[in-house]
PAKE-333283 format. One line per 3 residues: number of its first residue (from 1); their letters; for each residue x, y, z of N, C-alpha, C, O, CB. Coordinates in pm, 1 decimal. Glycine has a CB too. Layout:
// residues N
NUM = A = X:Y:Z:X:Y:Z:X:Y:Z:X:Y:Z:X:Y:Z; ...
END
This chain:
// residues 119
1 = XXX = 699.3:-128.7:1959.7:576.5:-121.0:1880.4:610.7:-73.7:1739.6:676.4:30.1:1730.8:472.7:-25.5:1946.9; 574.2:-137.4:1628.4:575.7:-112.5:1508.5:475.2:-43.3:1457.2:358.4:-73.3:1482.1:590.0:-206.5:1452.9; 517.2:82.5:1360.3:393.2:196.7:1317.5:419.9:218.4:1205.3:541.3:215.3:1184.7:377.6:337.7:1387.3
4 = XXX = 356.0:240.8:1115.6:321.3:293.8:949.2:294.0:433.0:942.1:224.3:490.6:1025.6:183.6:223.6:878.3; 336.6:477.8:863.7:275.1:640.1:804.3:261.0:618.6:674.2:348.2:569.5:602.6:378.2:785.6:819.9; 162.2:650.7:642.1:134.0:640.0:481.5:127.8:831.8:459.2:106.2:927.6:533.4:-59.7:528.1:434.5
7 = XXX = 159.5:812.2:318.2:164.1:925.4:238.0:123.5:932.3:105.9:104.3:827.5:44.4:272.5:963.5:236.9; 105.8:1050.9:47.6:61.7:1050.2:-85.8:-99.8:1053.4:-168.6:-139.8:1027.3:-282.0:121.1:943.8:-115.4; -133.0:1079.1:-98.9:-306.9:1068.5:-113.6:-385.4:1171.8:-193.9:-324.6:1278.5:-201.9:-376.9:1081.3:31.0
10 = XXX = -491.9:1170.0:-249.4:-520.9:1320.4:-261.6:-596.0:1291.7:-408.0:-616.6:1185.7:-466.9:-366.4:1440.7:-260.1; -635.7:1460.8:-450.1:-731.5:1442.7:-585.1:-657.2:1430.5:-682.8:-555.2:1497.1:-700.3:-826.7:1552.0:-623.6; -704.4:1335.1:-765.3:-644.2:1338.5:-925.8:-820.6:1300.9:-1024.9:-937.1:1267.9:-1002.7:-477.5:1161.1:-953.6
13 = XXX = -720.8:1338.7:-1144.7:-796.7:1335.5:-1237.7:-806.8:1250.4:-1288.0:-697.9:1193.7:-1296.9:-789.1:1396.4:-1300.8; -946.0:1157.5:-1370.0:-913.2:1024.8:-1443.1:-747.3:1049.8:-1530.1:-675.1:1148.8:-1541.3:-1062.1:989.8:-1570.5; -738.8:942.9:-1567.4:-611.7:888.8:-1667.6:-453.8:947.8:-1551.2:-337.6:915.5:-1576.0:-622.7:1004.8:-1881.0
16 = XXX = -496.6:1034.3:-1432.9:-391.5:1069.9:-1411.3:-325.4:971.5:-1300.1:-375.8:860.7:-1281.7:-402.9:1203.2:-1385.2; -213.7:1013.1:-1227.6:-127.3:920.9:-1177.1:-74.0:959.0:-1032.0:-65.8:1079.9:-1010.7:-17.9:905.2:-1274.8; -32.6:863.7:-918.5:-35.7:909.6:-795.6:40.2:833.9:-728.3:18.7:716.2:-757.4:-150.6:921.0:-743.2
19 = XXX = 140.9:850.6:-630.5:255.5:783.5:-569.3:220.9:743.8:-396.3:206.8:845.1:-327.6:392.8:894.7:-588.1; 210.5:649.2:-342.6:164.1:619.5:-231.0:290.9:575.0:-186.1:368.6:516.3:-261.4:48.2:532.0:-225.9; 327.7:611.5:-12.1:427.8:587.1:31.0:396.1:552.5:183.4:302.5:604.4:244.2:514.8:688.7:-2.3
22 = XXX = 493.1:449.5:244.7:436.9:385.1:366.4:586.1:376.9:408.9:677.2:344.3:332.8:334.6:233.2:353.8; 600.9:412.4:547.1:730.3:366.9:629.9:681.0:338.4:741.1:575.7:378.7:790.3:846.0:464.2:651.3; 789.6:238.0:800.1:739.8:159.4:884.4:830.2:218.2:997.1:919.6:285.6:945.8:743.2:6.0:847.0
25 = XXX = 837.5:215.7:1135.2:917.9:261.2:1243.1:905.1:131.4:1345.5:816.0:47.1:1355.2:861.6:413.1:1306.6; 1050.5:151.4:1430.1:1014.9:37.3:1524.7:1064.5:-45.1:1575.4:1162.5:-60.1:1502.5:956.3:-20.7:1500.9; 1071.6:-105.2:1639.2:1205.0:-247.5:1693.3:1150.5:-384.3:1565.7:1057.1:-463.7:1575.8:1161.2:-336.4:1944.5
28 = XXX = 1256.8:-366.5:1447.0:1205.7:-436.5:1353.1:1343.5:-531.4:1284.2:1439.0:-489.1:1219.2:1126.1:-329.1:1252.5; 1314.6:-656.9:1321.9:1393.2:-747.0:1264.9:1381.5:-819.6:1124.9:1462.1:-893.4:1068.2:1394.9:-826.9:1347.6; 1240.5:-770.5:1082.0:1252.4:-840.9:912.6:1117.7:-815.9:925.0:1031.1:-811.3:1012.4:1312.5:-1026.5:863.2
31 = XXX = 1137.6:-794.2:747.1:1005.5:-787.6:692.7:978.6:-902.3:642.9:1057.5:-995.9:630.0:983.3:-692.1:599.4; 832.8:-898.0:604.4:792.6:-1027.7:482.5:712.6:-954.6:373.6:735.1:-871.0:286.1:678.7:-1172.2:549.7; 621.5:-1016.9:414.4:488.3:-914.5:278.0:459.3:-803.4:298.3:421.1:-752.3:403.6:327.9:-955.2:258.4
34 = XXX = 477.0:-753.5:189.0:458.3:-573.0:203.6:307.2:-546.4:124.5:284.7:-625.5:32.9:614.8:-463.4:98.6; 230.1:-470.0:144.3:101.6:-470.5:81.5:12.1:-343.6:91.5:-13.7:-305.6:205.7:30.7:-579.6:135.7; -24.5:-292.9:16.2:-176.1:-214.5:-16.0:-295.7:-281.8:-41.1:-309.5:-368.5:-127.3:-173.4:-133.8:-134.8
37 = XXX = -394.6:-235.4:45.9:-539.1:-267.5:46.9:-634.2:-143.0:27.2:-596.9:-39.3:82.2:-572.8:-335.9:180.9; -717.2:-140.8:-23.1:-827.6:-26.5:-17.8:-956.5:-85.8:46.7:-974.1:-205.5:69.3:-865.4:32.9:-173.6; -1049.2:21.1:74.6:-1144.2:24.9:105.1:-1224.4:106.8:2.8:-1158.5:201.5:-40.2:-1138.0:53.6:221.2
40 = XXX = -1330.6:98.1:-40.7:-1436.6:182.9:-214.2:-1538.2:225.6:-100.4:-1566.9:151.6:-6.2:-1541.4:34.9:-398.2; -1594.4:364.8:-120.8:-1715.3:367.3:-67.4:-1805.7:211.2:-83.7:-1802.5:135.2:-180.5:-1783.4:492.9:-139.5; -1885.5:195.1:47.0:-1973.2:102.3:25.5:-1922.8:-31.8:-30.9:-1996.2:-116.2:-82.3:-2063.9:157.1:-52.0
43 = XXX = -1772.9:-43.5:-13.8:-1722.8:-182.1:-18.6:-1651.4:-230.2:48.2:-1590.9:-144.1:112.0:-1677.7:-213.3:-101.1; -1607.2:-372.5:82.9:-1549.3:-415.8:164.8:-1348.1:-414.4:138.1:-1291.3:-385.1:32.8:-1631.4:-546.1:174.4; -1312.4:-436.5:208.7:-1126.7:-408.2:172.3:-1094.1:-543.4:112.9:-1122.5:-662.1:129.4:-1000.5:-376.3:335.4
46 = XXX = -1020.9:-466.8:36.6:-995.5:-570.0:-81.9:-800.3:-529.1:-118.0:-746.0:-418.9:-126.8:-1136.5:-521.3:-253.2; -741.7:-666.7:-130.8:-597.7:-640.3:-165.2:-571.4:-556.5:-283.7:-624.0:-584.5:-391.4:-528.7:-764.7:-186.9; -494.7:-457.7:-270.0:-457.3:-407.9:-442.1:-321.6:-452.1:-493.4:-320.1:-479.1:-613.5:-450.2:-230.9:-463.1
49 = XXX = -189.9:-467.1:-417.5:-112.5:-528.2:-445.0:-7.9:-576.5:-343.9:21.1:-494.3:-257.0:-81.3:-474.5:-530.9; 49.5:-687.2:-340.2:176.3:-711.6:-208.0:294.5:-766.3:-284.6:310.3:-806.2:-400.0:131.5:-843.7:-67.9; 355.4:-756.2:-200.9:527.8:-794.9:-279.5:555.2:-878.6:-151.9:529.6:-841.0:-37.5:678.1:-630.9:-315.1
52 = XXX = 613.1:-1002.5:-188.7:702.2:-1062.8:-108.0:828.7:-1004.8:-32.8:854.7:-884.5:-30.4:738.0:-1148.8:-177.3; 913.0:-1113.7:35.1:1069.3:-1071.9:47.8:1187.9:-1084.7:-41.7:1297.2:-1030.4:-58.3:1114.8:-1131.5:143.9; 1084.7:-1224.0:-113.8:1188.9:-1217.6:-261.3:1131.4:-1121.6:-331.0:1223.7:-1107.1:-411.2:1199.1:-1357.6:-367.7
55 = XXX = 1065.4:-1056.8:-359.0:1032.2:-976.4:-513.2:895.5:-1014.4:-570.2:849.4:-948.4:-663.4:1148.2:-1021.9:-641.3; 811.9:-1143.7:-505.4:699.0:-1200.9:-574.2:564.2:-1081.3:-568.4:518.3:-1045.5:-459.8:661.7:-1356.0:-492.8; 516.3:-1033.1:-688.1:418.6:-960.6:-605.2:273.0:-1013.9:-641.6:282.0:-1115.4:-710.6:431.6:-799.7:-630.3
58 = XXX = 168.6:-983.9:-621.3:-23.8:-1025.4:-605.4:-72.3:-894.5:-656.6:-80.6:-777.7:-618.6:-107.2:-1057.8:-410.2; -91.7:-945.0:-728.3:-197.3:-735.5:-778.0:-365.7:-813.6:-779.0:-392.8:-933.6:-774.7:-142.2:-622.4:-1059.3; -440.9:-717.2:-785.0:-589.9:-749.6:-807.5:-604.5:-745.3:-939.3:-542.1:-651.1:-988.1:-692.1:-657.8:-742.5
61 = XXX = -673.5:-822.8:-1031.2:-703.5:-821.6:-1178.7:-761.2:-671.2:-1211.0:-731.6:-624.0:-1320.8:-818.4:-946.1:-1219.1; -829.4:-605.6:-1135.1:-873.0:-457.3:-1147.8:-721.2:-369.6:-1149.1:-755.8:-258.3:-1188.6:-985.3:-408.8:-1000.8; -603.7:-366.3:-1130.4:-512.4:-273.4:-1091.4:-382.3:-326.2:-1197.6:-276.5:-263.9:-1206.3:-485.3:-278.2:-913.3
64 = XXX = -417.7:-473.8:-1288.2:-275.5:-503.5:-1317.1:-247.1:-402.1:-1438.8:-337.9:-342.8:-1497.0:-248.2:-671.2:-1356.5; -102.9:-388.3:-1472.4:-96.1:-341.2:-1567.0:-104.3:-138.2:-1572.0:-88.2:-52.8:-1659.1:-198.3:-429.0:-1628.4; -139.3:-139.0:-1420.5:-154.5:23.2:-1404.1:-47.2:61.2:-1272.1:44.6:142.4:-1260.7:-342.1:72.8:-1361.3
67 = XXX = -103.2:-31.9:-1187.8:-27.4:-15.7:-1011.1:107.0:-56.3:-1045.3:121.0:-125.8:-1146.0:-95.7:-138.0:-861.7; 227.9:-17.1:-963.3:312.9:-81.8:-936.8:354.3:-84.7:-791.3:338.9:19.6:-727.9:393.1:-51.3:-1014.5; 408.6:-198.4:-725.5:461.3:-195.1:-604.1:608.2:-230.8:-633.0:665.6:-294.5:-721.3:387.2:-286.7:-505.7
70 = XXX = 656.8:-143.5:-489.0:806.8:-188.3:-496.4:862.1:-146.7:-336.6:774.3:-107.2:-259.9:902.0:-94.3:-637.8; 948.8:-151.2:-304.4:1045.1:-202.2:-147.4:1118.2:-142.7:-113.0:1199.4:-104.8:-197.5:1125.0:-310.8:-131.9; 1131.3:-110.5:-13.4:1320.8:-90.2:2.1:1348.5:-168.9:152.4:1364.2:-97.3:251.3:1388.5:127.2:19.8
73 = XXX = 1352.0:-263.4:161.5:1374.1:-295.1:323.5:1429.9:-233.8:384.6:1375.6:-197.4:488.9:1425.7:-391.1:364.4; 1580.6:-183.5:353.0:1688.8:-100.6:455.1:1616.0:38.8:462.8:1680.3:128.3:517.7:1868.8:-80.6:385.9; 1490.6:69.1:415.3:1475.6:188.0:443.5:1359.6:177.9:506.4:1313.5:277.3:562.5:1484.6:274.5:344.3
76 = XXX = 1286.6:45.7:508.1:1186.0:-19.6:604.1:1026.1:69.1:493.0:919.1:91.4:549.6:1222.7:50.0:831.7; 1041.0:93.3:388.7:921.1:167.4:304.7:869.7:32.5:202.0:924.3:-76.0:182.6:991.1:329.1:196.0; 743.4:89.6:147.9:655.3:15.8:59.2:598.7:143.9:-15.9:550.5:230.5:57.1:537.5:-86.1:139.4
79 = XXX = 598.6:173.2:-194.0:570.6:254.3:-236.2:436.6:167.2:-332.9:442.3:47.6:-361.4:694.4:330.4:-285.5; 327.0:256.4:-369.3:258.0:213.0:-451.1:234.6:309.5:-586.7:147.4:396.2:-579.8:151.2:179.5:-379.4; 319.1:292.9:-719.9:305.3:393.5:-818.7:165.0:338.3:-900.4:162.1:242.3:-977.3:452.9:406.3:-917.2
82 = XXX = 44.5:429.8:-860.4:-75.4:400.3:-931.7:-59.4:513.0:-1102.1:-14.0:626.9:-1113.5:-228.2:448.4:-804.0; -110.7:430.8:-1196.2:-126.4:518.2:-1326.1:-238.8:490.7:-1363.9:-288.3:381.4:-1336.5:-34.4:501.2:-1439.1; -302.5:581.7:-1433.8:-420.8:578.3:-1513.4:-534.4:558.0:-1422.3:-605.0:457.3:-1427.3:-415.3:471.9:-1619.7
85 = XXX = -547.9:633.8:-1356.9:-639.2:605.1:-1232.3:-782.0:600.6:-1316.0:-808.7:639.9:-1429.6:-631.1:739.6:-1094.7; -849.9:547.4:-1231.1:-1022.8:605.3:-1284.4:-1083.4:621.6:-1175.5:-1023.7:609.5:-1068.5:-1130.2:500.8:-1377.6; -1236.4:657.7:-1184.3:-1293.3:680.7:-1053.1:-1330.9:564.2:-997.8:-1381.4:570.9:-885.7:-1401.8:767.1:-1052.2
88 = XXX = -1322.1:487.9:-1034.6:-1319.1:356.7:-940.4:-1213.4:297.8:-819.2:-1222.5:221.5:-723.1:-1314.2:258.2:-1032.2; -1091.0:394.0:-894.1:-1029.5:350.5:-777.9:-1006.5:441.6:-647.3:-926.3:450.1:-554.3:-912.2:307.8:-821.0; -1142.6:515.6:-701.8:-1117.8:584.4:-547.9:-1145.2:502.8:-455.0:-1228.3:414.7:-477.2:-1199.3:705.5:-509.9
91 = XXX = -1071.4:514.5:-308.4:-1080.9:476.5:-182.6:-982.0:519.3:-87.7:-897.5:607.3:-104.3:-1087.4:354.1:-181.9; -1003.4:441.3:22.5:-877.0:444.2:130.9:-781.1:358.9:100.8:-809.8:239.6:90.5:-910.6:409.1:273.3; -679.3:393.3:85.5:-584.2:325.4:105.2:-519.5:284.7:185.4:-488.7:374.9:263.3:-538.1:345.9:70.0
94 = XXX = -471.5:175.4:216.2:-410.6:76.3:355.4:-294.4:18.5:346.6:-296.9:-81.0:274.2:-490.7:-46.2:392.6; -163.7:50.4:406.5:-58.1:-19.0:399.5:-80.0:-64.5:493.8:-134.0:-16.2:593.3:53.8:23.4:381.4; -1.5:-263.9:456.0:7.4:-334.7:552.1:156.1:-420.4:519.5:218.1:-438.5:414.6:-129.5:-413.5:567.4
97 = XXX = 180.5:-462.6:660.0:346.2:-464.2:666.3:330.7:-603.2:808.1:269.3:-600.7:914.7:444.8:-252.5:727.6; 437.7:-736.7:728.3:427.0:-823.7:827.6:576.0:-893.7:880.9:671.6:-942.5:820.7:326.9:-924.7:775.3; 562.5:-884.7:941.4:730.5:-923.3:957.3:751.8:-991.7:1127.6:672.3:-1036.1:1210.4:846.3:-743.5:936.3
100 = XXX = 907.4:-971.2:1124.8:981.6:-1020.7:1261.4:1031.0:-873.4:1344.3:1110.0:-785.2:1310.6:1138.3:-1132.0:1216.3; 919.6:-897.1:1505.2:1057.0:-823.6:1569.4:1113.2:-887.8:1683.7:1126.9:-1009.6:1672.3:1031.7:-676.6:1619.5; 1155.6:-826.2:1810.6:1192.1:-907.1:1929.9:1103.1:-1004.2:1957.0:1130.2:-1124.0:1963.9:1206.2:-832.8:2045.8
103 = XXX = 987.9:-950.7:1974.0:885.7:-975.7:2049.9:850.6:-1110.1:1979.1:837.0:-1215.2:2041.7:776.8:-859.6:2056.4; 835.8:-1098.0:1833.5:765.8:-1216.7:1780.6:756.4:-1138.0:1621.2:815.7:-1038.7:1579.0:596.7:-1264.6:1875.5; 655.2:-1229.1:1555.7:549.5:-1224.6:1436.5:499.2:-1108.1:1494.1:486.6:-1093.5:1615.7:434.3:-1355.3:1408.1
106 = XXX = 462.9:-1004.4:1389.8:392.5:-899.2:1378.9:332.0:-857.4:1233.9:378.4:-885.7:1123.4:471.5:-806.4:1431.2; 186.0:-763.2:1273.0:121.8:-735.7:1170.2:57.0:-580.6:1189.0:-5.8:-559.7:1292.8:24.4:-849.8:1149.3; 67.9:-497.2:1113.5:16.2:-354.4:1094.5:18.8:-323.6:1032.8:107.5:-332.3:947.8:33.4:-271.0:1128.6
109 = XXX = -135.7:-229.2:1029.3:-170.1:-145.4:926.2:-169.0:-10.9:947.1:-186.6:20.0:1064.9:-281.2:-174.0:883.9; -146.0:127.0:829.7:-148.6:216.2:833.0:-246.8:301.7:866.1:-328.2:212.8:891.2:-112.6:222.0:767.3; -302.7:393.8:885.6:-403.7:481.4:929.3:-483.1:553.7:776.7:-546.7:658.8:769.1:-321.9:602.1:1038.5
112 = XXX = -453.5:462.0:676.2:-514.0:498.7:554.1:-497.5:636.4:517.8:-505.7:725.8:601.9:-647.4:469.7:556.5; -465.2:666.4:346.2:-469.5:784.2:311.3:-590.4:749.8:203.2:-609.1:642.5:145.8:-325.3:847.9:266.1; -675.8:886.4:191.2:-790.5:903.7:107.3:-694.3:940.4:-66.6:-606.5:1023.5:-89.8:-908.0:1057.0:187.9
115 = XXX = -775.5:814.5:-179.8:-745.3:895.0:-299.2:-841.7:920.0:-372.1:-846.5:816.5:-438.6:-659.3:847.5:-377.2; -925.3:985.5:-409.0:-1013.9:1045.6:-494.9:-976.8:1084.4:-648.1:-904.1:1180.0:-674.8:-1050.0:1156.4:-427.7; -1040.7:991.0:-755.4:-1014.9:1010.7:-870.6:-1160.9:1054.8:-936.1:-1262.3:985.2:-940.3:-943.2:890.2:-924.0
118 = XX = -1141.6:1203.3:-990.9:-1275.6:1298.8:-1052.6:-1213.0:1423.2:-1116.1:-1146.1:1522.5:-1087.5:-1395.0:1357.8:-921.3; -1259.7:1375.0:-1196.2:-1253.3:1565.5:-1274.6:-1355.8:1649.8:-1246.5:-1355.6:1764.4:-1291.5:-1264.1:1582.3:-1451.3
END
């Protein structure tokens, strides 16, 4: 069984900045798309950014230019460096992770960490 822990969550202040971290555990033969999703009060989940296996990544037009995603396969993690937050981007945050193991194709998500942006 493949499992996520996300990390990094918590209060910040507008303009300020926040590091999200996801490892994956598990009988795991390859990754593919690595990804963050949120959830907004009172909205539905929406992608914030994914990275391929080559390097390709998807940001949401709301996050470009602030978020960054990045990888490490051999260490089986997905980091999300958010800057310049505002209060909009508060939500849950969701790592999701798709890949190969014995078994087959697999897909999981993390148990969400809360980020709250307010002064």
């Amino acid at each position: 069984q493949v499992q996520l822990v996300e990390s990094g969550g918590g209060l910040v202040q507008p303009g300020g900045s926040l590091r999200l971290s996801c490892v994956a555990s598990g009988s795991i033969l390859s990754i593919n798309d690595m990804g963050w999703y949120r959830v907004a009060p009172g909205k539905q989940r929406e992608l914030v950014v994914s990275i391929s296996s080559a390097g390709a990544t998807n940001s949401a037009d709301s996050v470009k230019g602030r978020f960054t995603i990045s990888r490490d396969n051999a260490k089986k993690m997905v980091w999300l460096q958010m800057n310049s937050l505002t209060p909009e981007d508060t939500a849950v945050y969701y790592c999701n992770i798709r890949g190969r193991r014995p078994e087959g194709l697999f897909e999981v998500w993390g148990q969400g960490t809360l980020v709250t942006v307010s002064s």
